[in-house]
N, C-alpha and C positions, 0 to 999 in steps of 0.2 A: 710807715715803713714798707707796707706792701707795695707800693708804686718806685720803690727802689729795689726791693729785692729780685734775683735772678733777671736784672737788666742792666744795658750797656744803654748809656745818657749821655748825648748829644753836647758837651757843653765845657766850658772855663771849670776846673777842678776845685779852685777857691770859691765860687759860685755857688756850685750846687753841693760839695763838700759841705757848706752852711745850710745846708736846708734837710741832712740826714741828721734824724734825733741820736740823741745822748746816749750813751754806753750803750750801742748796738748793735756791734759788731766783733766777732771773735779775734779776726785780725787784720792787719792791714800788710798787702805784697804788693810792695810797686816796683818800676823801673822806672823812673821818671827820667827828663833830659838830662842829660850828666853836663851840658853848658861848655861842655871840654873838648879833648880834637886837637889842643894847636898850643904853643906857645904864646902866642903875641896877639893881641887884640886883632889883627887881622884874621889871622887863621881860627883863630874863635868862631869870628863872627862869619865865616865862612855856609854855606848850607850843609845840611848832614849827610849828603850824598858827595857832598866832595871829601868832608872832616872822615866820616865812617866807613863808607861803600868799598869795602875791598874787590865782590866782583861787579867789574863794571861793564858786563855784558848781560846782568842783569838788573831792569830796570825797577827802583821800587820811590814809591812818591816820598818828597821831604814830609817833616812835620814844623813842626812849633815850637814854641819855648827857649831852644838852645843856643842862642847869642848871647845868654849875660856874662858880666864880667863875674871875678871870683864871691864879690863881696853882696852883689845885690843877686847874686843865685842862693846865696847863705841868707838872706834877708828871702827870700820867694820860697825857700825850706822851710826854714821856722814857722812862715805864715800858713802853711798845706800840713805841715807835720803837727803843728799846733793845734788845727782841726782833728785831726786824726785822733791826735791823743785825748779828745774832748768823744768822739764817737764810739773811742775801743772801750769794750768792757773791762772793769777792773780786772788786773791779771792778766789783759790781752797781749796779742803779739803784736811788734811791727818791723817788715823788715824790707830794704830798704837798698836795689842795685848800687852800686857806682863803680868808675874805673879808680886806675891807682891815683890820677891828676887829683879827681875832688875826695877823693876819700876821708883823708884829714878832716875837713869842713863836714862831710859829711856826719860823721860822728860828734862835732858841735855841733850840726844843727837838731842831731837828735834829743841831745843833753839841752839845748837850751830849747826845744820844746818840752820841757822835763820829763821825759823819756828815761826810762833810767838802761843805758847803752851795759850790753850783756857780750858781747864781741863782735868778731867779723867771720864769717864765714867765706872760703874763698871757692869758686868759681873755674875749675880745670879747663879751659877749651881744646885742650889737646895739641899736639906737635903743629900743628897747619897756621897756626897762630902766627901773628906779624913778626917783623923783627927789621930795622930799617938799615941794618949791616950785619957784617959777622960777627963785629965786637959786642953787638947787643945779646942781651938776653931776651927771650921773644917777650911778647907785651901777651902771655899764656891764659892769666887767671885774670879775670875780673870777680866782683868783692860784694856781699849780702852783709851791708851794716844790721845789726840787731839788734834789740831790746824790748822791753815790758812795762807796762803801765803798771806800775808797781811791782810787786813781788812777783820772781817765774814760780810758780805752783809745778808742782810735781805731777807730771802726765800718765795716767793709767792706761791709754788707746795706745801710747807708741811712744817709742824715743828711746833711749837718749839720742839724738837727733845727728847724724855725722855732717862734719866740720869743714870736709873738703867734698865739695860734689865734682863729679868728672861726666858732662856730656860735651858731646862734640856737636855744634852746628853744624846742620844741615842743610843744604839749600830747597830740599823740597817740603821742608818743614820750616820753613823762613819765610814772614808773610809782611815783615816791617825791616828796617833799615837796619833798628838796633835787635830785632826783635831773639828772642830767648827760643832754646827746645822745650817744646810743649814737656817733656820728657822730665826735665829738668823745676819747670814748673807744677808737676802733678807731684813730684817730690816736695817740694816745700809748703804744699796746702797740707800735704799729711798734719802737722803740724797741727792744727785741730781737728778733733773729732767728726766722724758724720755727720753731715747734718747743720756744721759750725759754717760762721757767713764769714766772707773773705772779700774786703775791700780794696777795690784799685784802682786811683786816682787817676792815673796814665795807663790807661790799659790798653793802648795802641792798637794792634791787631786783634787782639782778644786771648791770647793766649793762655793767661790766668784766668779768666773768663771757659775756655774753652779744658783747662783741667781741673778746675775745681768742681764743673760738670762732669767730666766722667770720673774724677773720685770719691762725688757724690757728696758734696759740698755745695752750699750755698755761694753766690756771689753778687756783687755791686759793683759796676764798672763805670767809669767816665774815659771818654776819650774826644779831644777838642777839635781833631782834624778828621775833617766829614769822609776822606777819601779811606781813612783806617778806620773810622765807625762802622761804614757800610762792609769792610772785610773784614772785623772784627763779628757784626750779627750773621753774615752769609756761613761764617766758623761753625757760628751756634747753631745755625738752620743744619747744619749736614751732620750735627751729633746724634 
């Protein structure tokens, strides 16, 4: 375990996912590719700098993973969540971005990693938030599927845990495409105690990586694109 703990690993998250022992981890926070972006098999399969990038006067490198269709992103869930649920301690947490597209499927693929799905938590990004006319409503909140490896225990450190978080992206706190406020993410490692290890499969920039450190938590990070590896450790160098 020590050669995973408080390190960011270079590699395929199914891969070396299989090579962390058994019930050894408090929880699991990921953001993983949402595979989403577009209606039509084209605009799917698009890059994520064209699918996501709203400013486009700044430049940030693509990644991986996010061209599958509906059904084998639901089949590459199960297979990454499945591990996960074999890693988390009894009673652990696991929780789990998506937009409002895969949501749905998300929360199958929690349940059919038998997971046992506790809600969703939504995600405020504030007024600046897209909106692709007037008659829309903006596309505001994105979504923290949740659940437990077994029974939720009752927390003595903190909680009951609130249901809507509201930070606003920021661009000088934005170091990945999709990437989350550091801000946003020190809040949801609360979630276990001091000291507790927080696993993230996709941990792109380092963000989860880079709050679980200052709120004084452990972590375990993979990330498969070398370009967000190396700015995800440079994160950790400057803590």
């Amino acid at each position: 375990m020590d050669k995973f703990l408080n390190k960011i690993i270079l590699g395929d998250s199914l891969e070396v996912l299989r090579q962390i022992p058994d019930n050894s981890v408090d929880a699991v926070i990921t953001d993983p590719p949402y595979a989403s972006g577009g209606k039509t098999t084209g605009e799917k399969s698009a890059l994520p700098s064209i699918k996501y990038a709203k400013n486009k006067v700044v430049h940030r490198p693509d990644f991986v993973g996010d061209t599958k269709d509906s059904r084998s992103w639901l089949h590459w869930c199960v297979l990454w969540i499945g591990e996960c649920h074999r890693i988390l301690k009894d009673n652990g947490y696991f929780l789990m971005f998506s937009d409002w597209r895969q949501l749905p499927t998300a929360t199958d693929a929690v349940q059919m990693a038998d997971l046992v799905w506790r809600g969703v938590v939504a995600w405020d990004k504030g007024l600046c938030s897209r909106a692709p006319h007037k008659g829309y409503f903006r596309h505001q909140c994105e979504y923290i599927v949740w659940g437990t490896k077994g029974k939720c225990k009752k927390a003595v450190h903190a909680g009951p845990y609130a249901g809507c978080l509201r930070y606003q992206v920021l661009q000088k706190d934005k170091f990945h495409i999709t990437g989350k406020p550091t801000a946003l993410m020190e809040e949801l490692v609360k979630i276990v105690p001091e000291g507790g290890i927080i696993l993230d499969p996709f941990v792109g920039s380092g963000t989860t990586a880079v709050a679980a450190k200052k709120q004084n938590r452990n972590f375990i990070g993979i990330e498969k694109t070398e370009v967000y590896y190396n700015i995800a450790l440079n994160r950790l160098k400057e803590i």
